[in-house]
N, C-alpha and C positions, 0 to 999 in steps of 0.2 A: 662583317659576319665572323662567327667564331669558327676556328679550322674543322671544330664537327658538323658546323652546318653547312661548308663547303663542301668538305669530303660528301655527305649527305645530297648535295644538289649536285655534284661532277657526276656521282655511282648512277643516281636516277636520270639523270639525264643519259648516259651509256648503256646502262643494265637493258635487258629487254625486263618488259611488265610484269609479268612472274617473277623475276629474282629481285627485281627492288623492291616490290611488295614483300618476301620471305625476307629480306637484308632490313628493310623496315618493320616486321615484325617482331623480328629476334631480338633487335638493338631494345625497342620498348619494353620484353618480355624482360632482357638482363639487366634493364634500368630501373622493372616495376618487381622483380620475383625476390630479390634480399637472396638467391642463391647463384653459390657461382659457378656450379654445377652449369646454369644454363649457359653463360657466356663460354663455358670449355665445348659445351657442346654444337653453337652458332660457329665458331670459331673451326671446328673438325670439319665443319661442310661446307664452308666458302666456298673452296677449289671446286667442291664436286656441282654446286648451287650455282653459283657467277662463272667457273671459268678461269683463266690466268692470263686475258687480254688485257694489254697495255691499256694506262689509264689513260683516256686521251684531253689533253690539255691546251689549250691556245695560251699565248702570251699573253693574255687578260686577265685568264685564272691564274697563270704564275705570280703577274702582280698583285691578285687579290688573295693568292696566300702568305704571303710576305706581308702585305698589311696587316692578315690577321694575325701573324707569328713572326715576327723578323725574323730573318733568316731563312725562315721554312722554304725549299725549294724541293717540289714534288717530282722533277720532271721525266725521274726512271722510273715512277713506282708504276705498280699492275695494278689492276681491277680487284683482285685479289688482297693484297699488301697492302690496299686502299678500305677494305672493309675491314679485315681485322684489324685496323688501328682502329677504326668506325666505331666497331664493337667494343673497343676498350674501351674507349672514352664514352660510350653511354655511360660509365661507374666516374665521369670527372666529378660530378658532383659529392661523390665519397670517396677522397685521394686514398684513405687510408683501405679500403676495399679496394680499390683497384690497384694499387702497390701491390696488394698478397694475392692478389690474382696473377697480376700480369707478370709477377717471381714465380708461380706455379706453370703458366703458360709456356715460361722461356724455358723451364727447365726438363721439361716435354715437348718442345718443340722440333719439327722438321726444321732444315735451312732456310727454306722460302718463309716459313711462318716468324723465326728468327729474322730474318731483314723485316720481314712487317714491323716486329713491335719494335727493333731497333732504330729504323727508318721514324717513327713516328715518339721516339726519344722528346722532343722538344715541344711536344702538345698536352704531355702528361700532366698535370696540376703538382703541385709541390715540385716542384724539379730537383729538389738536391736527394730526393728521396732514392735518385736513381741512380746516382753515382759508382756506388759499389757494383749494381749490376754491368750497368755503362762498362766501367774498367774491367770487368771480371770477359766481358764480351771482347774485348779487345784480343785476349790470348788465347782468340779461339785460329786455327790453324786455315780455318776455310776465308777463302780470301772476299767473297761475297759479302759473308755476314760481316769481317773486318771492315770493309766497304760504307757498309751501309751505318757504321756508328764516325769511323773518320771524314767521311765525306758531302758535301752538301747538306752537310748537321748542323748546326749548329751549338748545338749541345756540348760537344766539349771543349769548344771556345770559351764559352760563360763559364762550366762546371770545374774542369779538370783540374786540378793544381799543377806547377808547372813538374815534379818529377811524371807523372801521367801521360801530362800532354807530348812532352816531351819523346816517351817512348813510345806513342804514337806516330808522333812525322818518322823517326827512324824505323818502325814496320812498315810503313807506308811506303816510303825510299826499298827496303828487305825485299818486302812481297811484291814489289814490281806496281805500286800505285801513282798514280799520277800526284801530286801534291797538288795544285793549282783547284780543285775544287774543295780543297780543308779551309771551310770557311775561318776567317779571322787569322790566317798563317801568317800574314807579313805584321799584324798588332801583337802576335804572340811571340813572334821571333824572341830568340833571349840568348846569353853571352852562354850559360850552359848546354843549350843545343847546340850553337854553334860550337863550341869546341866536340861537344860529342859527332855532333856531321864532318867531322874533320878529320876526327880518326877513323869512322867509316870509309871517308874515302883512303884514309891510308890504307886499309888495311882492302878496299876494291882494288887500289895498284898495286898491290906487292902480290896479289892473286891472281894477277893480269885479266883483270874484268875493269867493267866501264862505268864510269860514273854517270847518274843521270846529272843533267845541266841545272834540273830544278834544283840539285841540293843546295848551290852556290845561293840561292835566293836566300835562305835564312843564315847562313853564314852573312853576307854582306856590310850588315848593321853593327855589327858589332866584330867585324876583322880587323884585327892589328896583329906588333908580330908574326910570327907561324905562321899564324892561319891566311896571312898578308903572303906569304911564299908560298905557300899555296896556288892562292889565286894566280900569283904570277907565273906558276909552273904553267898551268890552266891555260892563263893565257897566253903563251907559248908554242904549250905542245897539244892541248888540246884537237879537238874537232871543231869545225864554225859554231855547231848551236855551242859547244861547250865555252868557246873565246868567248864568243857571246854572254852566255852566262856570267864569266868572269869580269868581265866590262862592266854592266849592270853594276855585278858584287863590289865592285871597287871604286865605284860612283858613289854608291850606299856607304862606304864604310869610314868611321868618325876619326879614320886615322890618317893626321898629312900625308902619312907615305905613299897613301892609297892611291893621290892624284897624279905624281910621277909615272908610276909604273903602269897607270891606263894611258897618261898622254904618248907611253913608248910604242904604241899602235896608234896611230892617228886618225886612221880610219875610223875605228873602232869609238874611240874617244869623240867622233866629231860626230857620229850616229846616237851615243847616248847623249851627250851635249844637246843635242836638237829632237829628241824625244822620236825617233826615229826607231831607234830598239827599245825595245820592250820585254816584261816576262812574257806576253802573250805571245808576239811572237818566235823571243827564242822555245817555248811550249811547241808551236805550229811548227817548226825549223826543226825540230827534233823527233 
């Protein structure tokens, strides 16, 4: 199934009878009318029409949105944030109409309506079309909407070029986000984030604030040098999830020096050795 006739069978199956019916007629209306007038206007009465109850999802629908969109993982969206992608994508069959929509939409949009259409980034037809919006969303200050394009996207794994993506993991790390749900972050790691996560963390100690443990994960692959005394500081003086961290990083990293300085905790060394530690659970430990 394609991700609009998913969304299309989750909403009807939730929705009470009145509002799938009105959420079914609007999407034919903005698919059949050539204006897009009517899609701004389906689009203003979602909230008020359906509601802002969480979309509810079993583990069956998660794996059948990923088959229909790799990546696609639904599992924060609302009822709401579920129909206005709905609504967009009635226009997939004229990318070029729904591009100059869905830039008019964003640029009048509340925040909840802004996670919808960012949320639903990776179902749009032409995907490179959206780039510029993608990144322009990025420096928006609200950590929600940031959210909803870094996170469980997949969109700027495939799209971003790497100065982009890049200063995306370090707002992410800024505004206090988890990393660990930024699909494709350990394929995207790269020797210029890591050196950029590295002065980040210099400049967290020298302001006596705390490093999250996640940073050490994209630094790992490509530490030598510096960024090698780093780790070892980490691993030192650290907190456990952070030693941790470091351990990890220093298993990952393509420089001899790397494997000394993790065998000088032993413990530590004989846990990732034996696949004992994890990102997931230095994540959970932290």
């Amino acid at each position: 199934m394609t991700p609009l006739e998913l969304l299309t069978r989750w909403l009807a199956r939730q929705l009470p009878a009145d509002a799938a019916a009105w959420l079914q007629k609007s999407s034919a209306q903005t698919r059949s009318s050539g204006k897009d007038a009517d899609l701004y206007f389906a689009v203003s009465l979602v909230a008020r029409k359906l509601g802002k109850a969480d979309l509810v999802l079993s583990d069956a629908d998660l794996r059948d949105a990923n088959a229909s969109r790799t990546g696609w993982d639904p599992r924060d969206w609302s009822a709401d944030q579920a129909a206005r992608v709905l609504l967009v994508l009635a226009l997939e069959q004229d990318p070029q109409r729904l591009a100059r929509a869905l830039d008019q939409l964003c640029n009048s949009a509340d925040v909840s309506e802004l996670v919808a259409f960012y949320r639903g980034l990776p179902l749009y037809p032409e995907q490179p079309r959206y780039l510029a919006r993608a990144t322009e969303g990025l420096r928006t200050n609200i950590k929600g909407v940031f959210e909803a394009i870094a996170l469980r996207n997949p969109y700027p794994s495939e799209q971003f070029p790497q100065a982009a993506w890049n200063q995306m993991v370090l707002k992410a790390l800024f505004v206090g986000s988890a990393l660990w749900p930024i699909v494709g972050l350990d394929r995207r790691a790269n020797a210029e984030l890591a050196r950029m996560l590295c002065d980040y963390a210099h400049e967290r100690w020298s302001a006596g604030r705390p490093v999250s443990p996640e940073l050490w994960r994209c630094v790992g692959p490509h530490a030598s040098g510096t960024m090698l005394k780093d780790l070892e500081r980490v691993l030192k003086e650290g907190t456990d999830p952070e030693r941790r961290a470091a351990a990890l990083a220093l298993r990952a990293s393509p420089d001899p020096a790397a494997a000394p300085m993790l065998q000088r905790d032993a413990a530590l060394a004989k846990a990732v050795a034996g696949g004992e530690l994890t990102w997931e659970r230095v994540v959970a430990a932290a």
